[in-house]
C-alpha positions as a Markdown table, in Angstrom:
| # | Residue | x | y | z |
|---|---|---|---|---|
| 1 | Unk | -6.9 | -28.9 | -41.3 |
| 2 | Unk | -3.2 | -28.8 | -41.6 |
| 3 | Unk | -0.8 | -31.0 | -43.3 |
| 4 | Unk | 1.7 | -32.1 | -40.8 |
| 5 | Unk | 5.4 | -32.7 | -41.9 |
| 6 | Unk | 5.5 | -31.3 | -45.3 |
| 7 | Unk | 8.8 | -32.1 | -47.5 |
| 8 | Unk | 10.8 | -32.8 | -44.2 |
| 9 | Unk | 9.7 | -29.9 | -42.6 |
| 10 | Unk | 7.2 | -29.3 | -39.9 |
| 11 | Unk | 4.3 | -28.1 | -41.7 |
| 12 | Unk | 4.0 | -26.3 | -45.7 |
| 13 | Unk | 4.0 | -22.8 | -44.0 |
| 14 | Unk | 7.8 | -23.9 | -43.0 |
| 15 | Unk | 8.7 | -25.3 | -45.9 |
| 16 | Unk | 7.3 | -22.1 | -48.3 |
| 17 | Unk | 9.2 | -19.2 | -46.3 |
| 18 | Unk | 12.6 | -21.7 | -46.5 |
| 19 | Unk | 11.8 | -22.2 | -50.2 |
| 20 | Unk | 11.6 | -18.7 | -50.9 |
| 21 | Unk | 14.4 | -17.8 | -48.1 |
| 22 | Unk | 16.6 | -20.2 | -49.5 |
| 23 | Unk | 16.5 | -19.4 | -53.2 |
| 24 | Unk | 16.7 | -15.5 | -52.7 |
| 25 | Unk | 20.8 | -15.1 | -52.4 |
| 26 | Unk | 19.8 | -11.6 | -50.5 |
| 27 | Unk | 17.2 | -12.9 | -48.4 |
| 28 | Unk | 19.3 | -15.8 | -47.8 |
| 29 | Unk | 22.0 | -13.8 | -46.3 |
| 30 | Unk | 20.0 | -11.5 | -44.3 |
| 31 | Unk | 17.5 | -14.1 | -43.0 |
| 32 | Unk | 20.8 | -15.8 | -41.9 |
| 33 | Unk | 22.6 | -12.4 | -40.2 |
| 34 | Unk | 18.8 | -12.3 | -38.4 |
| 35 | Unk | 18.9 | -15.8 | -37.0 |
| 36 | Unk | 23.2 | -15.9 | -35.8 |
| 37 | Unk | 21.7 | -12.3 | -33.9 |
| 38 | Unk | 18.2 | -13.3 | -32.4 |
| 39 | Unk | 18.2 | -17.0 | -33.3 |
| 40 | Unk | 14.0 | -17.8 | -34.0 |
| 41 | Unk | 12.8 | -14.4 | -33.0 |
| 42 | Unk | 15.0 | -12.6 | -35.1 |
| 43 | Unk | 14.2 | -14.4 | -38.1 |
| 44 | Unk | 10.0 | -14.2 | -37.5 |
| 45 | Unk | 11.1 | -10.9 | -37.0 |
| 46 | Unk | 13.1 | -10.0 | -39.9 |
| 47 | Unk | 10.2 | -12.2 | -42.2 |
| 48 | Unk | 7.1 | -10.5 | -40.5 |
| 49 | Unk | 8.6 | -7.0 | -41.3 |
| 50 | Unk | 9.1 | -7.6 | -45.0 |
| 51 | Unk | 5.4 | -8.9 | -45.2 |
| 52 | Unk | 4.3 | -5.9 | -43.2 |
| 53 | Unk | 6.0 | -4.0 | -46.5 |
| 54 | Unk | 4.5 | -6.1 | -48.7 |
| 55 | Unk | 0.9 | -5.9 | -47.8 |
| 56 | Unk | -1.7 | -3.3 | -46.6 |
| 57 | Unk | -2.1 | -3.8 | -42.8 |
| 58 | Unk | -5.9 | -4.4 | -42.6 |
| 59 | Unk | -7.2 | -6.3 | -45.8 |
| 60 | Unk | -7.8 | -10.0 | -46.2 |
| 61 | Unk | -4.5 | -10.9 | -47.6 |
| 62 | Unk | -2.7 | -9.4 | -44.6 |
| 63 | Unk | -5.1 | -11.5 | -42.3 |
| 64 | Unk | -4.3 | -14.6 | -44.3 |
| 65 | Unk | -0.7 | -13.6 | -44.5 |
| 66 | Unk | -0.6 | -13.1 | -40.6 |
| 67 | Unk | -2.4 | -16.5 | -40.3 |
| 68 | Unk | 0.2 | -18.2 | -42.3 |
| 69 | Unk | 3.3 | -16.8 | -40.6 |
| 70 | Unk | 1.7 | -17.4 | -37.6 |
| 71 | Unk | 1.7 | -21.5 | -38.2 |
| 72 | Unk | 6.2 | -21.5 | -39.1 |
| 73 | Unk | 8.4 | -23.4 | -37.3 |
| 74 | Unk | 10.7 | -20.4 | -36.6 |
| 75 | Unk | 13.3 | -22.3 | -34.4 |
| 76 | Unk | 13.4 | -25.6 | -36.8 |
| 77 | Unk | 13.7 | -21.8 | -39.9 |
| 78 | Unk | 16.9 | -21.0 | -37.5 |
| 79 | Unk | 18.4 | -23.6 | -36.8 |
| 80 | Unk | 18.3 | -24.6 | -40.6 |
| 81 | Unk | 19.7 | -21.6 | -41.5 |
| 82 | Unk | 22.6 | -21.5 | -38.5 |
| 83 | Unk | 23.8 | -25.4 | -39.9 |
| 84 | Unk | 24.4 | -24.5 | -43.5 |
């Protein structure tokens, strides 16, 4: 079961990749180039390829990984990103 609205954001998949996005100064800046390009999709995009790095593609933690990403708020990501 998911927890709805986590810390003012949709859900606590949201809220971890902005937590992370938001206190990596290189992410930061990148994740933001990604969303002014491709808005939503270019962000998922730009975050899904740096967990493709990250982890093996066929193992339980890419599964759970997928999963995870899978459940973000990518547009409510962008436009958070495109207001600051």
């Amino acid at each position: 079961m998911l927890v709805e609205e986590y810390n003012g954001w949709t859900n606590v998949f949201t809220w971890l990749v902005m937590l992370w996005v938001n206190n990596n100064e290189v992410l930061q800046a990148t994740a933001r180039e990604a969303a002014k390009a491709d808005g939503a999709d270019g962000l998922e995009a730009l975050i899904n390829d740096l967990a493709d790095d990250a982890v093996e593609s066929s193992c339980l933690w890419a599964d759970l990984l997928g999963h995870a990403l899978g459940q973000v708020n990518w547009q409510e990501c962008a436009d958070s990103m495109l207001e600051e």
